[in-house]
N, C-alpha and C positions, 0 to 999 in steps of 0.2 A: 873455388870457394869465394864468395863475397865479400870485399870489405865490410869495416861496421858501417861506413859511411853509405853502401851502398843497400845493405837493407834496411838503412836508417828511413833512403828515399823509398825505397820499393813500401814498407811499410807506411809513411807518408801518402803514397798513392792510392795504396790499397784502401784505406781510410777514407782518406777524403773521396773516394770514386764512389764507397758504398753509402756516404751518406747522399752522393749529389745526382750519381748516373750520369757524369759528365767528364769528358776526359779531363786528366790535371796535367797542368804546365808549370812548367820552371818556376815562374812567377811566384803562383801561388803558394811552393813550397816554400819557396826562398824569404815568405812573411812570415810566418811560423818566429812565434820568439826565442824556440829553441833552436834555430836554425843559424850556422855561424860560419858559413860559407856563401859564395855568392851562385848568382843563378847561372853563370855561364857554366862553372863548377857540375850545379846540378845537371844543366842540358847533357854534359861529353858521358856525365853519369847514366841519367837516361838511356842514351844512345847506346852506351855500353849495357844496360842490362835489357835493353830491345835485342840487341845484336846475339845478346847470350839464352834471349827466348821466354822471359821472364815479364817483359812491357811489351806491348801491339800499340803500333799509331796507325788508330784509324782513319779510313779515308784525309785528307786533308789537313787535317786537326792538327795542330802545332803540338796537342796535348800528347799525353797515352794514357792505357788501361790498363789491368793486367790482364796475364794470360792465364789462362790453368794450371800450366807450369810457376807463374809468380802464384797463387791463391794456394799451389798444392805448398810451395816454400812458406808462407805466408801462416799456412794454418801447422803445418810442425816444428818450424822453425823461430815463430816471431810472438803466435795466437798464448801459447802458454808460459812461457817465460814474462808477460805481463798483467796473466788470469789474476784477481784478485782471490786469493787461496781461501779466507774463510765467510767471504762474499755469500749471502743467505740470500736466500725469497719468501720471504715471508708470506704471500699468498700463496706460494703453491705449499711450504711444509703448513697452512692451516688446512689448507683441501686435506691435505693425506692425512691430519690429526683426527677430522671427523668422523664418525663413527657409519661405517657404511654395510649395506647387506648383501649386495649384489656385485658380482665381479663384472658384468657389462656397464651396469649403471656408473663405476671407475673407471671403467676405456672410455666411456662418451664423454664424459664429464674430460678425463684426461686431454684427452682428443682437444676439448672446445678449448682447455686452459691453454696448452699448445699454440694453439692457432690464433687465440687471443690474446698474449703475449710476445707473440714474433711475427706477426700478421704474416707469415708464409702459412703453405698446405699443409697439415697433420694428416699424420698414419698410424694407426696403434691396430698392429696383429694382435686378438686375443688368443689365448692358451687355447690347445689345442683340444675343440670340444672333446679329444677320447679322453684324457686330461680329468674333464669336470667332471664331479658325482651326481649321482642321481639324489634329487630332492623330494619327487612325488610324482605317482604315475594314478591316472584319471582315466575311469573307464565312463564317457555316460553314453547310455541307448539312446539311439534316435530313433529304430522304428523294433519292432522283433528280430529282424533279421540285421541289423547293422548300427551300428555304435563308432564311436571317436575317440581314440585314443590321444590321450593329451600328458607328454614328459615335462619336467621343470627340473631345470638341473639347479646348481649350487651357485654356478656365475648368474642365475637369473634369464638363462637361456628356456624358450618354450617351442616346443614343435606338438605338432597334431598330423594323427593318420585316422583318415576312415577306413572302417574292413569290414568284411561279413564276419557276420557272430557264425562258429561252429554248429551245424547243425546239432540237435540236442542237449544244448551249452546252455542250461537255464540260468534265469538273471543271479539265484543265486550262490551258482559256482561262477559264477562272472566277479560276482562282489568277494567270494571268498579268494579268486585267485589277484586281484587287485590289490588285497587286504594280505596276501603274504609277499607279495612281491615289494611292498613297499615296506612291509617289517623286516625282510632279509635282506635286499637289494639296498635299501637308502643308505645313500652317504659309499657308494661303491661308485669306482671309477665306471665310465659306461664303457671302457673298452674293455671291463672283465668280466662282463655279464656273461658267456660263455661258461669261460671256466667256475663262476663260480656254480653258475645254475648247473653243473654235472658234478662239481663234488658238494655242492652242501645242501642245495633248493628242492633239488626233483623229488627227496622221498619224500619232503613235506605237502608238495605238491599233490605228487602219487595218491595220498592216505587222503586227501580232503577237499581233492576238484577231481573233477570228473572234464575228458578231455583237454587238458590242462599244455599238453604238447603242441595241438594247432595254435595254441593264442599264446604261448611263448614263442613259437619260431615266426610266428606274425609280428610281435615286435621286434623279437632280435634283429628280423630281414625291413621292419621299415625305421628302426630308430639305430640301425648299427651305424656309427661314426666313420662314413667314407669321405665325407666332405668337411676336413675340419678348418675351412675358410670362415675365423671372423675377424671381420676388420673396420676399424670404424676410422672415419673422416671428419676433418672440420676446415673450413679455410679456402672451399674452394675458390670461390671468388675471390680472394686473395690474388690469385695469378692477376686480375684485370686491372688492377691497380701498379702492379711494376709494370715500367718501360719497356721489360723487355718482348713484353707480352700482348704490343698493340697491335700485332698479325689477331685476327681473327679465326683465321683458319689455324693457326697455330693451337692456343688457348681449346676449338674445339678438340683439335687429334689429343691434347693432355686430356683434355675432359673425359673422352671419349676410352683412354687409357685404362684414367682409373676407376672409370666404371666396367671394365673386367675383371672381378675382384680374383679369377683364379690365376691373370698374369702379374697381379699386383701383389698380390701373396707369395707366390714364387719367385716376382722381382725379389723384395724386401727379404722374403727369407733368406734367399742365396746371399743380400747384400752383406748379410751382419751376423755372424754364429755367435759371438760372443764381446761385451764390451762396446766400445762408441770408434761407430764410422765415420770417416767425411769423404765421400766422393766427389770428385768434382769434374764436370763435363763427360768428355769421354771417358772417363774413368767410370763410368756407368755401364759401359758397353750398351748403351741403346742409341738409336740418333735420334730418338724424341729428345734425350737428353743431354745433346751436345751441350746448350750453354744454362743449363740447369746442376746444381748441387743439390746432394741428400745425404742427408747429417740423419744415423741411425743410433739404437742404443737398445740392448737387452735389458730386460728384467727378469726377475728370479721369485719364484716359490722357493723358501728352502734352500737358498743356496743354486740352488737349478736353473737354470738359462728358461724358458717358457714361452717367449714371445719379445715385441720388439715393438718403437716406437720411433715417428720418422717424421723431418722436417725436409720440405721439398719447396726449392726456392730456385732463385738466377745465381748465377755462380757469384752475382755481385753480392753475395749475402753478410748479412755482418755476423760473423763466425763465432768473434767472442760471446757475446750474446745468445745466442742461440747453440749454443755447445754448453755453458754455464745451465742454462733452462732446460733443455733435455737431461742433461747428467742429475740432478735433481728431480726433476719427472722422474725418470727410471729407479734411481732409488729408492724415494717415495711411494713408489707403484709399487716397488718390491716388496716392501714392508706394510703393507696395506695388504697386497694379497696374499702375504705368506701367512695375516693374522684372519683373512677370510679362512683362508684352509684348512689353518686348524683349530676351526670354529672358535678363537677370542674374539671378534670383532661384533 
């Protein structure tokens, strides 16, 4: 266990390293005007919390850094017992006051404020398209034989399929089966379109389209929810500006990362079922991310966990800050989409 004295300095270090990217020495602790000890005091200190795996003196440097071991002590041990408890943000609770329509147009926007307030990378998992309800479904003909189907869900989500129209399918059992699909269907999740179209759609279908079975199991198999990857970014170029990040080839292999959005979803998801993460370095299990941090956090519909929001930086991150603005984000976001859902907003 640590003196006070001793994470008096490790937090001293930790501090002054994230604002400067520069190893810290005895010296400069020892000016600090709360400081009431001398520098030789602090070097046997150092030494001892190097030895105990908490400080790395890098190559030559007289100074040290921390380790991941000191940033993991650092961020449970020292980050909240100093958090200012009714500390506000006033720009981000007026983003979430405003009156919004769309759940995508919230992640993007979310996403920018993120990224714009901690200049590190943003990640915001949207809910999971089976999740969102359908809002309106669009049949238009492009020739006799083939037409576009076009879905809008409730987050503001749009896909489009082109198909052959059913032989015999005149334009206006086309319009009539559009016309009940969107009377009985809207505002249903799209992963219960199944069930619902076998207990409550088919007889209405039955009585008033004529082959109405081909061009439902045509949408069911092109808009059925297999791929519920949304994810939205902001900040990339953020990496080019830390220090840590002057490898070139570096900065590509991240880049290169998160633009596979179905390992980066599966990253994120696995990182955070519920509440605010910090990982740090290999506490990632990836070696892209040895000396990188990602600070996560859920949001909720309802009380319901739904998706997740993520800050991705160098372990040198300033924690308080960026744990304060996430934790806020995520609430925020929670109470925003819980008043999308059930159509207040």
């Amino acid at each position: 266990m640590l003196s006070r004295r001793q994470l008096f300095i490790l937090q001293a270090i930790v501090d002054d390293y994230v604002q400067s990217a520069e190893p810290v020495g005895s010296r400069s602790i020892s000016k600090r005007p709360d400081v009431t000890f001398s520098a030789a005091t602090i070097r046997n200190e150092m030494a001892d919390l190097e030895e105990m795996g908490f400080l790395i003196k890098p190559h030559s440097s007289a100074g040290r850094i921390p380790s991941h071991q000191g940033y993991r002590l650092y961020v449970d041990q020292l980050l909240y017992a100093n958090e200012p408890q009714s500390q506000r943000l006033d720009f981000v609770q007026h983003f979430f006051d405003q009156k919004v329509s769309e759940v995508e147009a919230v992640m993007r926007k979310t996403a920018a404020i993120l990224s714009e307030m901690t200049n590190y990378v943003s990640v915001v998992l949207g809910p999971a398209i089976s999740n969102t309800k359908l809002k309106q479904i669009q049949i238009i003909p492009l020739s006799s034989s083939q037409a576009v189907a076009i879905l809008v869900t409730d987050s503001g989500h749009v896909e489009n399929r082109t198909f052959d129209i059913p032989e015999n399918m005149s334009a206006t059992d086309l319009e009539k089966f559009v016309n009940i699909l969107n009377e009985q269907l809207s505002n249903s999740p799209l992963g219960q379109w199944e069930s619902l179209m076998t207990v409550e759609i088919e007889r209405i279908l039955d009585k008033h389209v004529h082959h109405y079975k081909e061009m439902f199991q045509f949408l069911h198999r092109a808009f059925k929810p297999g791929n519920d990857e949304q994810i939205f970014y902001n900040g990339l170029m953020n990496l080019l500006v830390q220090p840590e990040f002057k490898d070139v080839d570096r900065v590509r292999a991240m880049l290169q990362w998160l633009e596979d959005s179905g390992e980066v979803y599966s990253f994120l998801s696995s990182a955070n079922t519920s509440g605010l993460t910090v990982k740090i370095g290999e506490e990632n299990h990836l070696k892209l991310f040895d000396d990188i941090s990602m600070i996560t956090a859920t949001y909720a519909i309802d009380g319901k966990s739904v998706g997740s929001i993520g800050l991705i930086g160098p372990t040198r991150m300033e924690y308080e800050r960026a744990i304060r603005i996430i934790k806020q984000m995520a609430d925020g976001l929670s109470a925003s989409l819980t008043k999308l859902y059930r159509h207040d907003g």
